[in-house]
Residue, then its C-alpha position, 0 to 999 in steps of 0.5 A: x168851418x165846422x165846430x169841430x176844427x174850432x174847438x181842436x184849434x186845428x191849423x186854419x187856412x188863409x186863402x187856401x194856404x196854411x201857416x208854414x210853421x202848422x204845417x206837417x214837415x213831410x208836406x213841405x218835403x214835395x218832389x224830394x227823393x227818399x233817401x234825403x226824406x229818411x235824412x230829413x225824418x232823421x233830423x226831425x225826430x233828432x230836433x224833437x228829441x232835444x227839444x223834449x230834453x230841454x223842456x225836461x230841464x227847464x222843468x227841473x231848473x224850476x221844480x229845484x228853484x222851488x225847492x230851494x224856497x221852501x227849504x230856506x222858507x223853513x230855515x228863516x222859521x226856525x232861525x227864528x223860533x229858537 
């Protein structure tokens, strides 16, 4: 194995088969015919959509949970100054 695919973390190959889930979807379609490979295309892009959606809101959740302490943080400081 060469530097390069170490250090990239490219997918490594265990007595010359990959790992299914670093493997390219459209690799596992094999002798699939067009119309069900654009289907299965369709439903990639679709779950990849939603994922990207929901890694959207986790960060949102977080970044207003974050929030929320430093406004109650400033409450509590000025509660007690006055």
């Amino acid at each position: 194995m060469n530097a390069e695919a170490e250090s990239s973390g490219a997918a490594q190959r265990n007595n010359g088969e990959s790992a299914p889930e670093l493997a390219d979807p459209e690799d596992l379609m094999g002798d699939v015919d067009e119309e069900e490979k654009q289907k299965l295309r369709e439903q990639l892009v679709e779950e990849r959509r939603l994922d990207a959606k929901r890694k959207r809101i986790r960060m949102l959740n977080d970044l207003l949970r974050e929030l929320d302490l430093v406004v109650y943080m400033q409450l509590i400081t000025v509660y007690h100054l006055e």
